[in-house]
Every structure is written in C-alpha cells, then in structure tokens.
N, C-alpha and C positions, 0 to 999 in steps of 0.2 A: 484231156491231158492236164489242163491245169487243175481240174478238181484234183486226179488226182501228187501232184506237186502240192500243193495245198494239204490235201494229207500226210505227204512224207513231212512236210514243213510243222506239224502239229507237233507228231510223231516227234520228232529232233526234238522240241520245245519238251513236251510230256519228258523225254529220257534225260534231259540236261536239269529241268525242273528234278526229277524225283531222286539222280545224282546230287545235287547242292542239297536236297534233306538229306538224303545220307550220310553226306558227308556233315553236315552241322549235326544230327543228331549221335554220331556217332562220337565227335571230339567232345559234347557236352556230356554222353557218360563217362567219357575217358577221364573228363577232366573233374565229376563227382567223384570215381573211383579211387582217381589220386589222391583228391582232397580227403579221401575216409582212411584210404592205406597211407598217405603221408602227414597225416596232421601230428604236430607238433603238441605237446604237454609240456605248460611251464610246471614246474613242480617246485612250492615254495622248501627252502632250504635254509634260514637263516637261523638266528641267536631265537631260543625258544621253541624249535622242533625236535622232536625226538630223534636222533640218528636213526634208530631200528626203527621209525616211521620211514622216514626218508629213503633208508636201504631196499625195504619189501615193498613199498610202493612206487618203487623206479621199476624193480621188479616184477612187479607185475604189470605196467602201462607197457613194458618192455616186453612180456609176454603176451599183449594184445597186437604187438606188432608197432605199436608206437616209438616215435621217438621224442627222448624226455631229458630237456634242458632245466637244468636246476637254477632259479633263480632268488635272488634276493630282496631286503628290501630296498636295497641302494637301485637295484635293477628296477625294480616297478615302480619308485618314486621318480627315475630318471631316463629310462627307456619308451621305446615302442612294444606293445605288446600283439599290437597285430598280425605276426607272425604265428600268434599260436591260435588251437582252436578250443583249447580247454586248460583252466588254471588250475590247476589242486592244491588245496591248504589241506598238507595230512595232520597227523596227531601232536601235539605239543600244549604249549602255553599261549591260550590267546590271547591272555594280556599284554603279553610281550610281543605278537603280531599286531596287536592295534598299536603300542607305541615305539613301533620302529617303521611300521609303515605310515607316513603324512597320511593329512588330510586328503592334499591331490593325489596323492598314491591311490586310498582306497576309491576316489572320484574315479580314476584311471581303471579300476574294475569293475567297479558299478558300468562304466561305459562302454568295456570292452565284452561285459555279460549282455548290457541291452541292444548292441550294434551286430549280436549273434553266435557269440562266441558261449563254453561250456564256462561252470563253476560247478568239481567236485570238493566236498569237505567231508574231513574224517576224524571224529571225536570233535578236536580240538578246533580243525578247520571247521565242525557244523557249529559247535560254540560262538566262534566268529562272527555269522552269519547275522546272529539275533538282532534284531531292535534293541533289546534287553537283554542282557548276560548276567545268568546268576551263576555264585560259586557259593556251596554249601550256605545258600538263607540268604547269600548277601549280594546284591548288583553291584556289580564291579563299575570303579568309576573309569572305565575303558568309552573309546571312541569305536564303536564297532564296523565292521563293514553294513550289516543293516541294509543286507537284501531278499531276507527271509522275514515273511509280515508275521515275526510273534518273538517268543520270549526263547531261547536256549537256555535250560535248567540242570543243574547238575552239581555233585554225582547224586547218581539214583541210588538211593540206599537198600533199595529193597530189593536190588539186584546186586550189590558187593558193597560193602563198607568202604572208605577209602584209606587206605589205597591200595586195597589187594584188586586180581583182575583174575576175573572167572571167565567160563563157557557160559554166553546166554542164549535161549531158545527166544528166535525171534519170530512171532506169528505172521505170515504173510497177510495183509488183511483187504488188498487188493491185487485182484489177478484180471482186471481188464487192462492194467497200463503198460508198456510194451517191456518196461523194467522187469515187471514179475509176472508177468501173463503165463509162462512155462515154469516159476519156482513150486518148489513144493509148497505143502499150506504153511511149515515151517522151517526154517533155517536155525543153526548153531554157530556163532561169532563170536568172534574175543570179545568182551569189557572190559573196560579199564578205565572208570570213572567218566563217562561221555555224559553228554545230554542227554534230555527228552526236549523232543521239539514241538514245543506248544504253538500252534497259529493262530493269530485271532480271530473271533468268532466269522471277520466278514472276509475271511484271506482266502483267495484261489491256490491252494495247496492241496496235493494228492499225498494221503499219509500212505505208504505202500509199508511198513511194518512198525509194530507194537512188539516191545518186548513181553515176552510170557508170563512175568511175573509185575504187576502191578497196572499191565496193559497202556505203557507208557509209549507215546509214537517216537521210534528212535530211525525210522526212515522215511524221510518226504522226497517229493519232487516237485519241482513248480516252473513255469515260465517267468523270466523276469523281463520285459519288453520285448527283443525279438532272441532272446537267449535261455537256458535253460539250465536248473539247476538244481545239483542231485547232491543231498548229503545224510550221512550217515555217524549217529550215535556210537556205533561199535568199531572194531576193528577189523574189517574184511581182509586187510594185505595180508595179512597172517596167516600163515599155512601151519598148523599145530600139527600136522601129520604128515609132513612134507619141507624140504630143505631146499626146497627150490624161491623160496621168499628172502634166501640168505643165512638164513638161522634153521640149526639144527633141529629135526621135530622134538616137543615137550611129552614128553612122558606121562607128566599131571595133568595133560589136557587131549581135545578130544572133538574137532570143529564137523566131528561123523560128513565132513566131505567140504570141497573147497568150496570158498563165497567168490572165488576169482571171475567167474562167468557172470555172478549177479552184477561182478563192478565194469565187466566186460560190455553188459548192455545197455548199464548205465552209463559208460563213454559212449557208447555208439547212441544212445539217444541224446545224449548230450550235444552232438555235434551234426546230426541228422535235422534238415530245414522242414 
C-alpha cells in the first residue's frame, strides 16, 4: 500500500513539476513575441533631416508592423531611451545631427546600442556613424557618433554626380547573414549622394552589399557590444513604383521591386538576441 502511495505521490510531483515548465516557458515566448511585435522605433526627426526621409521611413517601420515615435535632439540629449529597441537616423545632413545632438546625447546611443538595443542608418544616418566623415575630399570637422570602426565617404561620384539621384544596382556580396541570406545576387535602390562604408582593415564588419558600379560597400552590418547595427548608403524607404511610401510613384525611375523586406530583416535582426 505504501509503495504504491509513494507512487501516486511521484506522479503529483512529476504533473505539478512539468505544469510550472509550462507555464514558464510558455509566458517567456509570449513575452519574446510581444517584444518583436511591440517594439518601439525612435525615429530621429529634427532640424537637418529630410522630411520625405522622415515621411517613408515612418512608413515603412509602420508597414513592418512597428510603432514609430519621432524623436529629437532635445529628446535624446534629455530623455530616457530605453523604451525603444531600435534608433534610426534616416537621410539628411549629418553635420547638423552631430551639432545639435551633445556629446552625452551621442554617449546616450553609443549605450543604448551596446546595452542591446538596434541602430538603423540611411544615407545620412550611415554618414553619422563613421569615425571619419568625409564630404566631397574633405573631413568634416563634425563630432560623429563613431560606432562604425571606419571612414563614411561621400558622394560616390561614379555613381551620380551631386546632386542628382539615380537608380543604383546594388551587388549582394554576402548571402550567409540572416539580412540577405534570401536576397537576390542583386538589388536596385535610390542614390542620392550617400556613403561608401569603408572599415578598417582590423574592424568585425559584414559588408552585405557593393554598389555595381565602382564596387564600393554601401551596406554593412556589425555588432556593437551587445547591440547591432545595420546601415545603408542608398535609399531603401522609397518605393519608385509605389505610393504606399507617401509619395506618388516616379515615372523617371525604376527600384524593378521593393527594398521594403530587405529593411524588414534588417529590423528583425536588429532587435533578435
């Protein structure tokens, strides 16, 4: 009789035990799921970005299902940013985001990229980025963010004089990383005077594309302490063949299918541990 009591007694332990995994492992993907479907996109918005940046790139973080608080520099030099899980600098003028954003400001995203958090940049925002910032020959005497170990160089002339902005064929030139593992070998993106993103010889950077013409790296990605971050030379928001970016499709141009999905895996690896 008591063996078997002793057994019922197991039994209970075993079904209560494997209930309490259940139920823990059940709120821990609920509560990843949230984090991937709820996370927050500051999206810089101030004096120095281009409006039509700011309008199709809410637009499209907003087609990935995110929600996107437009912020400032008054916001990042005096707020908390830990409510979000990815920053994006879209297209503008970086010299005007290094001198509107302090010193503590850009310390405030250096720390908020290596404590886990995303950083996208696009054109203007991968400019930012550099150790070094040239503009046509010349280093700007800018305070950069300087979390990208190499130089941001621009414009590429051998891909549009400045300041016109063409369709560039960008070569895919790696397809192991989770970014462009599915891209074609190449993609067609706006230019409009962006970088090439030079890393130094000893820098942990994945160049995930080259533009076609002078085979310049205008897409990396890299880890920066326990954070990650993806930025891009051209203009992906832009939908040339589609009005769902905010603006009417261009006639003169020609992007043979959207970059929306490439910036789609770029947020999702951006914010994936």
């Amino acid at each position: 009789m008591n063996s078997i009591q002793n057994c019922e007694k197991r039994r209970e332990k075993m079904r209560r035990i494997t209930t309490i995994l259940a139920i823990f492992f059940l709120s821990l993907f609920t509560a990843n799921c949230q984090r991937i479907q709820l996370s927050d996109i500051a999206l810089y918005s101030d004096e120095g970005v281009a409006e039509s940046c700011i309008k199709a790139s809410k637009n499209m973080f907003e087609w990935m299902g995110y929600s996107v608080k437009l912020v400032t520099s008054d916001y990042i030099n005096n707020e908390n940013l830990d409510n979000f899980s990815i920053i994006c600098f879209p297209g503008g003028n970086m010299y005007q985001y290094s001198q509107n954003i302090s010193s503590p400001g850009k310390e405030k995203i250096r720390n908020f990229i290596s404590d886990g958090g995303g950083y996208i940049g696009i054109c203007g925002g991968a400019y930012f980025t550099g150790e070094k910032v040239f503009w046509q020959g010349n280093q700007l005497p800018m305070e950069p963010l300087a979390i990208f170990p190499g130089t941001t160089r621009g414009p590429i002339d051998e891909i549009a004089l400045y300041p016109n902005c063409v369709m560039c064929e960008v070569d895919i030139v790696n397809h192991s990383h989770p970014i462009t593992e599915s891209e074609q070998d190449s993609v067609w993106i706006q230019y409009c005077y962006g970088p090439m993103l030079l890393p130094n010889e000893d820098a942990n950077v994945e160049i995930l594309g080259e533009s076609e013409i002078g085979d310049k790296p205008v897409i990396v990605a890299f880890e920066y302490g326990h954070g990650k971050v993806f930025i891009i030379g051209t203009h992906p928001e832009f939908e040339e063949d589609s009005d769902r970016d905010g603006f009417a499709p261009l006639d003169e141009m020609d992007d043979r299918g959207s970059d929306w999905d490439l910036m789609r895996k770029a947020a999702e690896w951006c914010i994936q541990e």
